[in-house]
MDAnalysis code that builds the backbone (N, CA, C; Angstrom):
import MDAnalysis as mda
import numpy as np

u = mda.Universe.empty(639, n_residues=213, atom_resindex=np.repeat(np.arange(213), 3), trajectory=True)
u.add_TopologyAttr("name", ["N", "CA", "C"] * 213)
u.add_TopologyAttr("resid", np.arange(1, 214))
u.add_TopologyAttr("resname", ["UNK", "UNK", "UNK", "UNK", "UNK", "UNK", "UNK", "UNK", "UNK", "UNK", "UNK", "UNK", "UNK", "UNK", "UNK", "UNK", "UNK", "UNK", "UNK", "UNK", "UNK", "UNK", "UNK", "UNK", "UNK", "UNK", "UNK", "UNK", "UNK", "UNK", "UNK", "UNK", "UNK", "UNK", "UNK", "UNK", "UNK", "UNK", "UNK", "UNK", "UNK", "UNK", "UNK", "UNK", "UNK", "UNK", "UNK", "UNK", "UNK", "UNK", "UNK", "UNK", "UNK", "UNK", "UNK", "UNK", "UNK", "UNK", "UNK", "UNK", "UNK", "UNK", "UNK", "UNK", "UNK", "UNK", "UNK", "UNK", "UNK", "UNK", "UNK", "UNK", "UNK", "UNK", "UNK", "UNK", "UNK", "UNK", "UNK", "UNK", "UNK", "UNK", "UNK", "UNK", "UNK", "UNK", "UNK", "UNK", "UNK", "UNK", "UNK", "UNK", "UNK", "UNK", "UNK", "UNK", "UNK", "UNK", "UNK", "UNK", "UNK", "UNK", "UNK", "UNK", "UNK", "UNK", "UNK", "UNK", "UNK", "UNK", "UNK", "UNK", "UNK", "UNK", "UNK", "UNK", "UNK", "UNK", "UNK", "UNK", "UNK", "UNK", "UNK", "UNK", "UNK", "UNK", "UNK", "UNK", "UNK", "UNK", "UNK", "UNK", "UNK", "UNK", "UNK", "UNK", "UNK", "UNK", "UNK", "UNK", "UNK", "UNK", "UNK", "UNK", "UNK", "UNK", "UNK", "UNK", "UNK", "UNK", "UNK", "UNK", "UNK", "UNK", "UNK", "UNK", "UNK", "UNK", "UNK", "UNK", "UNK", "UNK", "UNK", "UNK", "UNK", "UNK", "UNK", "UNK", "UNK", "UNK", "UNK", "UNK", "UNK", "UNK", "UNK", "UNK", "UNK", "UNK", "UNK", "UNK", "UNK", "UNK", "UNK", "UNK", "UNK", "UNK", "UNK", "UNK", "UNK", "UNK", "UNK", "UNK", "UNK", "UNK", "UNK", "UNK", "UNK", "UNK", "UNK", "UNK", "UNK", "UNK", "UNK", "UNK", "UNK", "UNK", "UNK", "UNK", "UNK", "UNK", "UNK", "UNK", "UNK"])
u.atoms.positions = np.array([
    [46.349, 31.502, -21.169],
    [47.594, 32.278, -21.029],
    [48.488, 31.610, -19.994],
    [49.437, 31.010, -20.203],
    [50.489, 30.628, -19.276],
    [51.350, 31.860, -18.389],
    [51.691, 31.597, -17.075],
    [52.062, 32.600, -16.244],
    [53.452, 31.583, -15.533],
    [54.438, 32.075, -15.946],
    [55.319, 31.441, -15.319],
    [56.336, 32.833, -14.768],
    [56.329, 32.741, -13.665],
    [57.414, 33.726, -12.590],
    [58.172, 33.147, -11.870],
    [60.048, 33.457, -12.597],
    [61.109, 32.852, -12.042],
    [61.533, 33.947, -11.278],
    [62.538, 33.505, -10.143],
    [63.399, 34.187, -9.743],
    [64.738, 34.420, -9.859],
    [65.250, 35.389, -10.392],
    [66.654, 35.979, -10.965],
    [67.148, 36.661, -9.792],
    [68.734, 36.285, -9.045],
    [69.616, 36.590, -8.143],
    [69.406, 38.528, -8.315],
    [69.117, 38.890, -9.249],
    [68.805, 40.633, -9.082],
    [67.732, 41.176, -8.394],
    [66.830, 40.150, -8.633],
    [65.136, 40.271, -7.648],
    [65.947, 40.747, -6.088],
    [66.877, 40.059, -5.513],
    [66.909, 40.442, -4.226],
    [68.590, 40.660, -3.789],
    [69.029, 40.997, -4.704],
    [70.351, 41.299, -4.377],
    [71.382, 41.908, -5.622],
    [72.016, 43.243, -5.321],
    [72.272, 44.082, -6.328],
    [73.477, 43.257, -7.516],
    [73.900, 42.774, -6.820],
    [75.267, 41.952, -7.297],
    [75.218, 40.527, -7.742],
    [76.097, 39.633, -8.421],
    [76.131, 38.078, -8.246],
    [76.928, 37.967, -7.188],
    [76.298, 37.356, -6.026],
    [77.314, 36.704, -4.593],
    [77.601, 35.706, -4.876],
    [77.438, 34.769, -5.821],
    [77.770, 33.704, -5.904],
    [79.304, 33.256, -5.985],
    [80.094, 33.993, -6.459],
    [81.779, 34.099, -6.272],
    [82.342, 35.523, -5.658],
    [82.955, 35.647, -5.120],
    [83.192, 37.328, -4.797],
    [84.473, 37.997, -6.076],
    [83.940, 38.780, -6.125],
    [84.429, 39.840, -7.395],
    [86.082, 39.853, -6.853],
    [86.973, 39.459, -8.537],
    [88.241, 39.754, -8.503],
    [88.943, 38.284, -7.986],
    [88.449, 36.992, -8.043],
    [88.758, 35.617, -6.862],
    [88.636, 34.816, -8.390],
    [89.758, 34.306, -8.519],
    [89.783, 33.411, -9.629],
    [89.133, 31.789, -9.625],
    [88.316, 31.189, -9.934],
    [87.404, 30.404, -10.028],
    [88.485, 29.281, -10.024],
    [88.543, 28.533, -8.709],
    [89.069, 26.873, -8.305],
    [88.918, 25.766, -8.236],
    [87.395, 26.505, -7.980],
    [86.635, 24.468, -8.206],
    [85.194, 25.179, -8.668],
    [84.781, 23.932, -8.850],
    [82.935, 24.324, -9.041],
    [82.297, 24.828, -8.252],
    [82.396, 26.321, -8.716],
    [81.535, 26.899, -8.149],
    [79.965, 26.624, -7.395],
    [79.038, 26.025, -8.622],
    [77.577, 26.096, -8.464],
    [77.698, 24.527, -7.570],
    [78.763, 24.087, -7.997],
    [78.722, 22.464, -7.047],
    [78.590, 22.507, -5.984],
    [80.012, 23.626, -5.180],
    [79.947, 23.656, -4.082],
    [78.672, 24.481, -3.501],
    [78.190, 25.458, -4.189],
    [76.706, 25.862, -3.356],
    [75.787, 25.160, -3.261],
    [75.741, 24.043, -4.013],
    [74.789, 22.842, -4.365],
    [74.568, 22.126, -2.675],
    [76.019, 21.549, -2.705],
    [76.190, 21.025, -1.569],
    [76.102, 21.950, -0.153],
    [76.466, 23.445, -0.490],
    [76.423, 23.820, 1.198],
    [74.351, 24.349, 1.047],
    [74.074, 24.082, 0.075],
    [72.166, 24.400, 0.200],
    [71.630, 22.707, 0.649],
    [72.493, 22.017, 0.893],
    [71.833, 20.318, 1.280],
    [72.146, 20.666, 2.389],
    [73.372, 21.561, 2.906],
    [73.918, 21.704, 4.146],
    [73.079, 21.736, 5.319],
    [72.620, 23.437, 4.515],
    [71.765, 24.309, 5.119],
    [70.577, 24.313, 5.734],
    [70.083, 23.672, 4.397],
    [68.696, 22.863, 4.562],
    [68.472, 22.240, 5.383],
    [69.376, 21.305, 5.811],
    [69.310, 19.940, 6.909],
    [69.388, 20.523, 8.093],
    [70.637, 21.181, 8.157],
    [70.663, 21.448, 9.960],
    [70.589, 22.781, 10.301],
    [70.701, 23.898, 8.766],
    [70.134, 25.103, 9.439],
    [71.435, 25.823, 9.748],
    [71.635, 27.448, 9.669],
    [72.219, 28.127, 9.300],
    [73.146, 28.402, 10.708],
    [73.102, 28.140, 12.061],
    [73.421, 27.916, 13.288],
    [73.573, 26.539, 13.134],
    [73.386, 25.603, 12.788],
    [73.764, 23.508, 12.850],
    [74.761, 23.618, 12.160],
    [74.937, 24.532, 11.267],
    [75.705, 24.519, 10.282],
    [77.404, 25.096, 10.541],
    [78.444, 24.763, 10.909],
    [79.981, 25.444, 11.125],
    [80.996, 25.161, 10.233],
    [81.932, 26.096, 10.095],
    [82.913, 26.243, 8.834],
    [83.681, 24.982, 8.921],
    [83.356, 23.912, 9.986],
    [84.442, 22.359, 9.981],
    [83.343, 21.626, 8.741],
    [82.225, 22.110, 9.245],
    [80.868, 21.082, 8.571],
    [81.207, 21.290, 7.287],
    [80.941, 22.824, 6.758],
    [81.502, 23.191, 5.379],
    [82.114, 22.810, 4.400],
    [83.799, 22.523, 5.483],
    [85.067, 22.197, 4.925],
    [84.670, 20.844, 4.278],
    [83.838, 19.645, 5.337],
    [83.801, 18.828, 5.146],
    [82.722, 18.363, 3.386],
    [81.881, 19.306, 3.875],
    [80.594, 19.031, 3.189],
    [81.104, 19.520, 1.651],
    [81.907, 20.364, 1.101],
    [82.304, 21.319, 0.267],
    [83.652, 20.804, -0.736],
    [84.310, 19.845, 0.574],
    [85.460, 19.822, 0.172],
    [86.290, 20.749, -0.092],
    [86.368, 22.030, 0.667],
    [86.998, 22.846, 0.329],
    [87.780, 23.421, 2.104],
    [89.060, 24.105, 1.825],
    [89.464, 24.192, 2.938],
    [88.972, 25.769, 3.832],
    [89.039, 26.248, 4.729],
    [88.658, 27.480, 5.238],
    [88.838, 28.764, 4.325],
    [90.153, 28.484, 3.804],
    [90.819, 29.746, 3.042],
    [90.294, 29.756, 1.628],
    [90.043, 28.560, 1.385],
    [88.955, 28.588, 0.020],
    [87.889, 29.304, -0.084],
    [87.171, 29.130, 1.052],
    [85.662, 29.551, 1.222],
    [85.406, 31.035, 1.829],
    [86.898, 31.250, 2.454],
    [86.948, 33.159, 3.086],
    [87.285, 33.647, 1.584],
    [88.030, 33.067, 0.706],
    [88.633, 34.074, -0.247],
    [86.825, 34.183, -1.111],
    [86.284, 33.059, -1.433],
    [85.378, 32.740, -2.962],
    [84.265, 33.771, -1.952],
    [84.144, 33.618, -0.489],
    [82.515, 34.229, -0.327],
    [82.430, 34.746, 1.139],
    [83.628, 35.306, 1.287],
    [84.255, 36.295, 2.648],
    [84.022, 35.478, 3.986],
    [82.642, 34.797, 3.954],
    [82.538, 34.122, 5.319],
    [81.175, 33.540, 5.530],
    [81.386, 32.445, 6.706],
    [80.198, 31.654, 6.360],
    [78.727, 32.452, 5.774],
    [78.779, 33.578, 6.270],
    [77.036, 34.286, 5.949],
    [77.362, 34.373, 4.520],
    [78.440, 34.531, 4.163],
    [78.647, 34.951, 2.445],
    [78.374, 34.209, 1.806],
    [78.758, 32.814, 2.064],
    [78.462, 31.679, 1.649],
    [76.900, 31.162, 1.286],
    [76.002, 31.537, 2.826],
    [74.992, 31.242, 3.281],
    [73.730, 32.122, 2.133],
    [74.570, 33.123, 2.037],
    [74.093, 33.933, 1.078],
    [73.914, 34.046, -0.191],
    [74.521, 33.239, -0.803],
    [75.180, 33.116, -1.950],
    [74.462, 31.599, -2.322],
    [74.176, 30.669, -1.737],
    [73.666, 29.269, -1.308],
    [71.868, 30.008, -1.626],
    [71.032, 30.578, -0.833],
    [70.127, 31.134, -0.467],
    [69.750, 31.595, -2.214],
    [70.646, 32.454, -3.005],
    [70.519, 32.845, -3.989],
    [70.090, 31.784, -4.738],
    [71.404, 31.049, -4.465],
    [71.278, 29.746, -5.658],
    [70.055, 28.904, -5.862],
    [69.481, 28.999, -4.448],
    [68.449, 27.578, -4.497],
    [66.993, 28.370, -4.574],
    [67.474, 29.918, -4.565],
    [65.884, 30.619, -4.987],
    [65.309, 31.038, -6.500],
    [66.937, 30.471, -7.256],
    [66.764, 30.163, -8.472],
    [66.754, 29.701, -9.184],
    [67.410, 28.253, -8.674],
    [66.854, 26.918, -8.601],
    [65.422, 26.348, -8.708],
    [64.848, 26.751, -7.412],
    [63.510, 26.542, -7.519],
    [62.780, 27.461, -8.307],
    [62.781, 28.391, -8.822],
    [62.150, 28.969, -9.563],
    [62.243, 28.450, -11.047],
    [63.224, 28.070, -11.681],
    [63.594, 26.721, -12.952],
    [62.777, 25.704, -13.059],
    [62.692, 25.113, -11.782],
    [62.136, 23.509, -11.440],
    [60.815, 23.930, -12.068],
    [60.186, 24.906, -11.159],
    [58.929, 25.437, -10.969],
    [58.372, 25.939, -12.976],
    [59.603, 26.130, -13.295],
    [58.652, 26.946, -14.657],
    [58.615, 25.503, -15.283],
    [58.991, 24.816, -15.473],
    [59.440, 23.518, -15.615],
    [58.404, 22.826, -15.678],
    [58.418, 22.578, -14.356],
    [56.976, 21.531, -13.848],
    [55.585, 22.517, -14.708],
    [55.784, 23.594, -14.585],
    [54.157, 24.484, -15.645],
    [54.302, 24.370, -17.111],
    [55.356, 24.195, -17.543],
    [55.827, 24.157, -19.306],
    [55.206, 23.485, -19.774],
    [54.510, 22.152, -19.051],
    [53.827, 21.620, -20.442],
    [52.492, 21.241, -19.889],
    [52.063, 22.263, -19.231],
    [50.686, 21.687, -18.498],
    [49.745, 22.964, -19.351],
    [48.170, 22.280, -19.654],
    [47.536, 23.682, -20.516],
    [46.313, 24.442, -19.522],
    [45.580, 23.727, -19.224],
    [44.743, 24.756, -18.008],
    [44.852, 25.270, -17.018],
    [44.556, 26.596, -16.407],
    [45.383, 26.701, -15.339],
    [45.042, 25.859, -14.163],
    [43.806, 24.698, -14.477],
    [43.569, 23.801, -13.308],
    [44.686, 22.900, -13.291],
    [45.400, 22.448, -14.319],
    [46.400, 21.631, -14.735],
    [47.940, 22.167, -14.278],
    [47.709, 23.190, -14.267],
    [49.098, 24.008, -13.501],
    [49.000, 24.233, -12.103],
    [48.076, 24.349, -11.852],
    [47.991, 24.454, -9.830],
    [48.256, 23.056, -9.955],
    [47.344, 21.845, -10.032],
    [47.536, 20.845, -9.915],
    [49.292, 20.179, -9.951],
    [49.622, 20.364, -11.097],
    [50.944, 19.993, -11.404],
    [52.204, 20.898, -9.947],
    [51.755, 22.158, -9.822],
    [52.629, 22.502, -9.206],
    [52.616, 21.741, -7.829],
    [51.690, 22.136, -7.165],
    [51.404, 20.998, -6.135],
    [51.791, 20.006, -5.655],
    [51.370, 18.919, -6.683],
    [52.271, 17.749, -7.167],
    [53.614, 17.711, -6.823],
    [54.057, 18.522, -7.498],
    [55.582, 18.837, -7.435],
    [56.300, 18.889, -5.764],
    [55.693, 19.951, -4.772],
    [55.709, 20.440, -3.957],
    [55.684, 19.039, -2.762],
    [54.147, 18.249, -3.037],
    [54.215, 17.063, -2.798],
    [55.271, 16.280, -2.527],
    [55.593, 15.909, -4.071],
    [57.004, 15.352, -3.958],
    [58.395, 15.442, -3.246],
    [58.228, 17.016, -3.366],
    [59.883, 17.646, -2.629],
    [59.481, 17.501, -0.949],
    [58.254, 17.359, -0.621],
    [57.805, 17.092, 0.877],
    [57.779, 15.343, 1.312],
    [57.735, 14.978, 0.600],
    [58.102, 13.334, 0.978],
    [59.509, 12.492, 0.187],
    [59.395, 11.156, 2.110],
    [60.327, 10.279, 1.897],
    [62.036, 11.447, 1.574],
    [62.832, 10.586, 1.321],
    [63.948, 11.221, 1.350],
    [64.500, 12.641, 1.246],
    [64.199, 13.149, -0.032],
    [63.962, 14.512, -0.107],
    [62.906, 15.623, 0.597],
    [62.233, 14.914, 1.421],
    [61.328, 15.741, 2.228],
    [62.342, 15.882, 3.277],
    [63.171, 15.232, 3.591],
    [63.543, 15.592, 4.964],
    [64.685, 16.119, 4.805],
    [65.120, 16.198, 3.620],
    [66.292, 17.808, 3.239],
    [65.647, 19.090, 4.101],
    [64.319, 18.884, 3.465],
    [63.590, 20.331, 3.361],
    [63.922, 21.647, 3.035],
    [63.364, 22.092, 3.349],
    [63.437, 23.837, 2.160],
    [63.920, 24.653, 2.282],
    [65.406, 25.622, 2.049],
    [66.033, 26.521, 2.517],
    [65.158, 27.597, 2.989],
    [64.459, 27.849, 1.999],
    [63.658, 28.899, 2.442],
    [62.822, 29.146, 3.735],
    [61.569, 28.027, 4.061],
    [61.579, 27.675, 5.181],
    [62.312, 27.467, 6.285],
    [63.405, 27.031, 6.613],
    [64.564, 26.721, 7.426],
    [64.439, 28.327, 7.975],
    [65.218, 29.326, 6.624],
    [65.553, 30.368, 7.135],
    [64.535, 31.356, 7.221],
    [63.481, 31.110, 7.331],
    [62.363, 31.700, 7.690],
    [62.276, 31.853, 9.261],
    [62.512, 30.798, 9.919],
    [62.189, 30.196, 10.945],
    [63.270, 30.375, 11.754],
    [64.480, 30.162, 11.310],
    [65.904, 30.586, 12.113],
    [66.057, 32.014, 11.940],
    [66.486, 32.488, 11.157],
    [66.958, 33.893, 10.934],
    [65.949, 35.347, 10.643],
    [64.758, 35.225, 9.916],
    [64.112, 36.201, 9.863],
    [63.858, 37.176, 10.660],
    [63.706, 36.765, 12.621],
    [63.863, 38.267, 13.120],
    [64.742, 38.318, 13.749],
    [66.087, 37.734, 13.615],
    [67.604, 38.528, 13.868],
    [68.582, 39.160, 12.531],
    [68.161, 38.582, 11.220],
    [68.652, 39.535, 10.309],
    [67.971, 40.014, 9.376],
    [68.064, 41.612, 9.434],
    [66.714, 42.443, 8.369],
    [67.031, 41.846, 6.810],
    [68.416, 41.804, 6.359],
    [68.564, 41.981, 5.366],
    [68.009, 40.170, 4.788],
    [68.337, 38.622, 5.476],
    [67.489, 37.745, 5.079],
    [66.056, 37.938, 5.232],
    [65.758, 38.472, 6.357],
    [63.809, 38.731, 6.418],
    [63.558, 39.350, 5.383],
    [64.620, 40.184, 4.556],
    [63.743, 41.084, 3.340],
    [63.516, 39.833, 1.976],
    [64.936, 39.391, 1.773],
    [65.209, 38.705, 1.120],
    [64.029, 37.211, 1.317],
    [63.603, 36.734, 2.020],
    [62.155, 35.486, 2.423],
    [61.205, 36.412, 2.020],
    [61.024, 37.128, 2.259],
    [59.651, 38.192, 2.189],
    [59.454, 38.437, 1.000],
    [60.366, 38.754, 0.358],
    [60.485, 38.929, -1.301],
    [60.091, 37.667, -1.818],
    [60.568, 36.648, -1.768],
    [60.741, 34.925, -2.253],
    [58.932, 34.683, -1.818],
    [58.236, 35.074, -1.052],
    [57.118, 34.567, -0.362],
    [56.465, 35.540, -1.223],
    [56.384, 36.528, -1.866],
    [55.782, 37.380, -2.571],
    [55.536, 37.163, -3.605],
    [56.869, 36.491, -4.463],
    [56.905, 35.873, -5.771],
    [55.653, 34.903, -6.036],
    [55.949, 34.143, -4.972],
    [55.188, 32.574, -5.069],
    [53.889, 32.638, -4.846],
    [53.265, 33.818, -3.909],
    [51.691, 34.037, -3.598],
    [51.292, 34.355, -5.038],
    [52.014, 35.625, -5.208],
    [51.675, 36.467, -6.694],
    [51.755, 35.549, -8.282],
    [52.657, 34.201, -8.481],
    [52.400, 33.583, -9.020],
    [50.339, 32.406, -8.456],
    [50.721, 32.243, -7.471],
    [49.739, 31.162, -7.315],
    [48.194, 31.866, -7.755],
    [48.650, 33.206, -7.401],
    [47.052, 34.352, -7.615],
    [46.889, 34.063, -9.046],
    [48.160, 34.691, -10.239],
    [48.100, 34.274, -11.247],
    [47.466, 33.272, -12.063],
    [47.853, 32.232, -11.423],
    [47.593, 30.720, -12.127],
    [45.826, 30.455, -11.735],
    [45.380, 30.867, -10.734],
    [44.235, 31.228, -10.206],
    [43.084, 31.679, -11.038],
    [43.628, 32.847, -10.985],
    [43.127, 33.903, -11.798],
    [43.217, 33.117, -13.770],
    [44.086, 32.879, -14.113],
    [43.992, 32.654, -15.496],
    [43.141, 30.994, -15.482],
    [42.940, 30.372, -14.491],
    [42.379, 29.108, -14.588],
    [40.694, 29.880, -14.478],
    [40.798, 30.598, -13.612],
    [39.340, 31.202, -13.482],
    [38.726, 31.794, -15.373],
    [39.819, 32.318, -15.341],
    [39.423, 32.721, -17.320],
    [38.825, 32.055, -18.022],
    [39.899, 30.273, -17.799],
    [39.656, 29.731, -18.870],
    [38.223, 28.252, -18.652],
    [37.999, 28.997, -17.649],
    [36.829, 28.457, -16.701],
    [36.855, 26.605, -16.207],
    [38.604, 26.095, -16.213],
    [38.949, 25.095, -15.341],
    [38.939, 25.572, -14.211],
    [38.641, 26.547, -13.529],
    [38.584, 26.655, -11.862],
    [37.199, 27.270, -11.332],
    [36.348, 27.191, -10.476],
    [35.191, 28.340, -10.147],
    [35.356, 29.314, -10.506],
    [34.707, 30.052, -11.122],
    [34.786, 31.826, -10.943],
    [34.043, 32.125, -9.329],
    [33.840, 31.620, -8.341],
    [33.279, 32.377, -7.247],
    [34.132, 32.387, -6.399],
    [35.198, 31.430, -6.611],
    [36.561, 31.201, -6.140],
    [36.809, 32.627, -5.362],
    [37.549, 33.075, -3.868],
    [37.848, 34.249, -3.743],
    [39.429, 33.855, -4.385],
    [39.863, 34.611, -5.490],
    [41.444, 34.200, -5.507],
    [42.727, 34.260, -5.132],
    [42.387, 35.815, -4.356],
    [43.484, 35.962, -3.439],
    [43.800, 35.554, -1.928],
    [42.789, 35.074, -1.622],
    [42.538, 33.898, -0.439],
    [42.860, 32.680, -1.160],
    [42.424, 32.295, -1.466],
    [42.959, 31.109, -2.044],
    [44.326, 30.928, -2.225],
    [45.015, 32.106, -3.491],
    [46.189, 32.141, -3.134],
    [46.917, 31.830, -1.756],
    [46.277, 32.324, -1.225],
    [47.622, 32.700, 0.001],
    [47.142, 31.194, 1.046],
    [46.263, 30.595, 0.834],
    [45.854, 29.048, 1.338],
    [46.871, 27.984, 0.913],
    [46.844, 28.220, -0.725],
    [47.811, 27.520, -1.244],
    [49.664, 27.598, -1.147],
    [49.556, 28.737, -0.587],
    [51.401, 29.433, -0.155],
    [50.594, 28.480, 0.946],
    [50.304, 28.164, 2.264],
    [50.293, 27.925, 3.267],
    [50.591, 26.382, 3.581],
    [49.747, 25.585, 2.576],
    [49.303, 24.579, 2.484],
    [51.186, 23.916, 1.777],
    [51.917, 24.860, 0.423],
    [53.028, 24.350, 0.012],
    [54.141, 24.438, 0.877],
    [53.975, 25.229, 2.048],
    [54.694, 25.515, 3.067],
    [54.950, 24.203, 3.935],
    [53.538, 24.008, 4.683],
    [53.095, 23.004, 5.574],
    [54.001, 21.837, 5.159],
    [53.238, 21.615, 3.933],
    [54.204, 20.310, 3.108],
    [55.434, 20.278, 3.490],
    [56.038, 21.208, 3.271],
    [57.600, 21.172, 3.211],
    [57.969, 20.631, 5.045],
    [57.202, 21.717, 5.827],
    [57.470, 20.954, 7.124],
    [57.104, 19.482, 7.777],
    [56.056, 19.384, 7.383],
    [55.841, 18.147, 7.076],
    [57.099, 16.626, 6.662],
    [57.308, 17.790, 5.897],
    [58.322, 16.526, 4.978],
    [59.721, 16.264, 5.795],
    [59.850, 17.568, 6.531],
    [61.460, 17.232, 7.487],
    [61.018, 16.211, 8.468],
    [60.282, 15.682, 8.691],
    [60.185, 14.692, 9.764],
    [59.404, 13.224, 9.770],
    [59.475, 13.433, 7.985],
    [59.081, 12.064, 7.197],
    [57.391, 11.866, 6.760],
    [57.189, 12.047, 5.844],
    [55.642, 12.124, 5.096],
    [56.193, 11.019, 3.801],
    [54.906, 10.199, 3.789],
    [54.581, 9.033, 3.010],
    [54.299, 9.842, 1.475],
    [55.278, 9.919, 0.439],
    [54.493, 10.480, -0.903],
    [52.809, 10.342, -0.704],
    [51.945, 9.103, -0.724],
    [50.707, 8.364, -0.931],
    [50.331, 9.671, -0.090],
    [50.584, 10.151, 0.767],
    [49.585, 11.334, 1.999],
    [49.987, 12.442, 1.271],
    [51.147, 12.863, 0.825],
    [51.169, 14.253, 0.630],
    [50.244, 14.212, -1.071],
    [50.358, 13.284, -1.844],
    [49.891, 13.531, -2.896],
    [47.725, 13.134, -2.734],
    [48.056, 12.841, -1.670],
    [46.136, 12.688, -1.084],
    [45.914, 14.011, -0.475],
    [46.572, 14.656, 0.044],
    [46.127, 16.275, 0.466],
    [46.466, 17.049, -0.721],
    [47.434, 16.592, -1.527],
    [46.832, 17.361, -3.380],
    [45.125, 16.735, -3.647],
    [45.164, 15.893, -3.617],
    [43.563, 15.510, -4.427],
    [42.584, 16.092, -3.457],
    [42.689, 16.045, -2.381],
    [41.404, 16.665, -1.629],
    [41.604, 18.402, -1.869],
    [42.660, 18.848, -1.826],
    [42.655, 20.398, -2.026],
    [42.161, 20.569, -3.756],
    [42.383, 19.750, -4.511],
    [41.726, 19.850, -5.773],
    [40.221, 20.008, -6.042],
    [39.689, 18.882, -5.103],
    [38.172, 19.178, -4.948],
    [37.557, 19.984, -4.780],
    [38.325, 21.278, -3.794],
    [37.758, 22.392, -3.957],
    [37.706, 23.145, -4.856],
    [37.998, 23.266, -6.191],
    [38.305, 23.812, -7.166],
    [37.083, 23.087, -8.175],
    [36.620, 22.188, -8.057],
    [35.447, 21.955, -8.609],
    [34.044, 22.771, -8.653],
])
């Protein structure tokens, strides 16, 4: 049984923030969130100021107050984008894999990748704002908390259905495990802001595989 769990901008927010309601569409939209989530990522939601924006966005102040009221709107709206983003990538990378040993594996992999050499040192919105913002604003801490829920509750999944199809131990505990593997895709990511060799991150995939034997 394949288990793939995306995340849809309704999971954690009543509305689309991605343009603000009644603001006639000027430039590319999903472009410019593209670019202020490389923003974000890099230097973080405080590194980050409406000159950086202007610059990074190509767009001028009055662009970015009208499309998404203000930098948090923006920030917000960015946050959306790349939590559904990665949730795409993610069903993606599982679409054509068949055991669920083959789908932990693959995801991993993946995770790997986004943690090394160049793109590791973007690193991960999510993380970032885990770490900056979670206990000064309730409403992002809900919004990470939710996103961190998804991803355990998938990894239990994939767990659990590999355990079925008896590519994984059945003595396996799986909801420990789960939440080893949230820890371990985490790590990676920090890891990766301060430069990890692909060859290492994809060697702490093969040794975490072994346990699954």
């Amino acid at each position: 049984m394949e288990t793939i769990i995306s995340y849809t901008p309704s999971m954690s927010r009543k509305s689309d923030i991605s343009v603000r309601p009644g603001r006639p569409r000027e430039f590319d939209t999903e472009g410019a969130l593209d670019r202020a989530i490389t923003r974000f990522s890099e230097y973080g939601y405080h590194g980050t100021s409406i000159s950086d924006l202007n610059a990074c966005l190509g767009l001028t102040s009055g662009s970015i107050y009208k499309a998404w009221g203000d930098k948090r709107g923006l920030f917000l709206a960015a946050l959306d984008r790349y939590m559904l983003l990665r949730g795409e990538a993610i069903s993606a990378c599982l679409a054509g894999e068949n055991t669920g040993r083959d789908k932990i594996e693959a995801l991993l992999k993946h995770y790997a990748w986004l943690s090394s050499e160049a793109v590791g040192r973007t690193g991960c919105l999510v993380i970032e704002t885990a770490g900056e913002l979670a206990l000064a604003d309730a409403e992002v801490a809900a919004l990470i908390a939710a996103q961190q829920h998804r991803r355990e509750t998938q990894l239990l999944r994939l767990i659990e259905d590999a355990q079925r199809d008896g590519s994984v131990r059945s003595d396996l505990n799986a909801a420990m495990f789960a939440k080893m593997l949230l820890a371990l895709q985490q790590g990676m990511r920090v890891l990766g802001k301060t430069g990890s060799r692909d060859e290492d991150m994809q060697g702490v995939v093969a040794e975490l595989m072994r346990l699954l034997e």
